[in-house]
Structures are given as structure tokens and as C-alpha cells.
C-alpha positions as CSV (number, residue, x, y, z in Angstrom):
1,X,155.1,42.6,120.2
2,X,156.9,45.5,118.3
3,X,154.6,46.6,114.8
4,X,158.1,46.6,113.5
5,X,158.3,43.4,113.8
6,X,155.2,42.5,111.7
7,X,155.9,45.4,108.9
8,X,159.4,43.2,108.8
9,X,157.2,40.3,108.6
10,X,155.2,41.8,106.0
11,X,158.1,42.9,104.2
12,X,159.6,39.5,103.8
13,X,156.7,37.6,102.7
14,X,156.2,40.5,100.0
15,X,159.7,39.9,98.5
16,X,159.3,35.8,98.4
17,X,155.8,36.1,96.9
18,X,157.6,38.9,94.5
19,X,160.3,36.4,93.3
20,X,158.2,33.5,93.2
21,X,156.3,35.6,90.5
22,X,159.2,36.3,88.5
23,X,161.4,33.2,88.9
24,X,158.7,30.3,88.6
25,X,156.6,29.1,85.6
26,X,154.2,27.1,86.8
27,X,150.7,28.6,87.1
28,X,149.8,27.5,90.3
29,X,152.9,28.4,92.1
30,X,152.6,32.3,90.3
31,X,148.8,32.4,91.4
32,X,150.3,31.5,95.4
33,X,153.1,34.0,95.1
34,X,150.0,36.4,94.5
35,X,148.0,35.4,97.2
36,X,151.1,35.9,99.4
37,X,151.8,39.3,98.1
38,X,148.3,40.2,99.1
39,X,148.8,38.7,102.6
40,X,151.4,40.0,103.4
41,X,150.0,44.1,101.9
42,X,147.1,43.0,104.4
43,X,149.4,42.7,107.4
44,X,151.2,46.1,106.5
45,X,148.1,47.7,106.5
46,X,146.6,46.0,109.8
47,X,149.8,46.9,111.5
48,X,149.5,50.7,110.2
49,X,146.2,50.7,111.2
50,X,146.9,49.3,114.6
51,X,149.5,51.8,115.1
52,X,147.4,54.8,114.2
53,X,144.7,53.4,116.2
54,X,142.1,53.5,113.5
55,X,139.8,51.0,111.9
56,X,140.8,52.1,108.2
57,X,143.6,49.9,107.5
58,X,141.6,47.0,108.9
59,X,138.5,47.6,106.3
60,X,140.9,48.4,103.2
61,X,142.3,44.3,104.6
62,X,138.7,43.2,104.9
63,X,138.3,44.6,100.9
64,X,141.0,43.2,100.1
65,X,140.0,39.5,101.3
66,X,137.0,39.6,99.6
67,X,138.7,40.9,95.9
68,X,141.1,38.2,96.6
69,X,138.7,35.4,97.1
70,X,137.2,36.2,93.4
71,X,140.4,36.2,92.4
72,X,140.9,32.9,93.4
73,X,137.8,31.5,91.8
74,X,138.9,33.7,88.2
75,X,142.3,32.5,88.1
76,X,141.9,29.0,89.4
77,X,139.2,28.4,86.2
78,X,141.4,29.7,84.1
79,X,144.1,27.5,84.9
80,X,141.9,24.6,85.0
81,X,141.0,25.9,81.3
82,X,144.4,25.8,80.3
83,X,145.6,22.7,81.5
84,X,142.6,20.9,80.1
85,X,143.4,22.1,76.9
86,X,147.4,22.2,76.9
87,X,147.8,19.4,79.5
88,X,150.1,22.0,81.4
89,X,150.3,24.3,84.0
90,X,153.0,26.6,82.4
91,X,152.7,30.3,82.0
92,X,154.2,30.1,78.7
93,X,151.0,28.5,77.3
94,X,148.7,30.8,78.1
95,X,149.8,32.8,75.5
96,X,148.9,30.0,72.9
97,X,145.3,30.3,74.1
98,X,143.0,31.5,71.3
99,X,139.9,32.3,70.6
């Protein structure tokens, strides 16, 4: 297959994970449209480094997995924090939170 193919790929899951963060409110769905943005940065860089026909791209990716499965376990407490205390999953109230 054609790596323009998958940059296109990666280019279009980029801009739906980019307007899912900016259109939606809910928590959950912003923390997805995150994941997907990192996805899809991942398959631009495996397809770069596939092209070039070096390993570099495909560490960064590897990096990048790992960061992102912290992330998960970060953000997915603190939604679970707010929505124990606010009984919603709304961006919005996060900004209520204090200490």
C-alpha cells in the first residue's frame, strides 16, 4: 500500500480527534478524541519512519504508547474524581473543583 495513503489516514483521524476536543463536553469523549490524536501522530510517524527506512519514528511511537498509557490511568482518576463529586462528566465542572 501507498504511505500516502496512511499519512491520509493519519491525517483524518487527527482532525476528528481535533474537533471532538473542541466541539464535545463530556470528559470521556474529550479524553478519546485525545487518545485518537495520539494514534493517529503514531501512524504519521510509523509511516515516516517506514519510508526513510529507519527505526526512529517507530521508538518515538513506542514512547509515545507508553506516555499515553499513564495518561490514561491520570485522566481516567480524575474523571472518576469529578464525577464522584459533581455527579457529571462535564468539562465545565472541572473548573468548580477546589481545593
Amino acid at each position: 500500500m501507498n504511505p500516502v495513503n496512511y499519512l491520509f489516514l493519519a491525517a483524518l483521524l487527527f482532525t476528528i480527534g481535533a474537533s471532538g476536543v473542541l466541539l464535545r463536553r463530556n470528559a470521556i469523549v474529550v479524553f478519546m478524541s485525545i487518545e485518537l490524536m495520539l494514534n493517529a501522530a503514531n501512524l504519521a510517524l510509523v509511516t515516516f519512519s517506514r519510508m526513510h527506512g529507519n527505526l526512529d519514528g517507530q521508538i518515538i511511537a513506542f514512547f509515545t504508547m507508553v506516555v499515553a498509557a499513564a495518561e490514561v490511568v491520570v485522566g481516567l482518576a480524575i474523571i472518576v474524581t469529578i464525577f464522584r463529586s459533581r455527579h457529571s462528566a462535564s468539562v465545565d465542572d472541572a473548573g468548580l473543583m477546589k481545593l
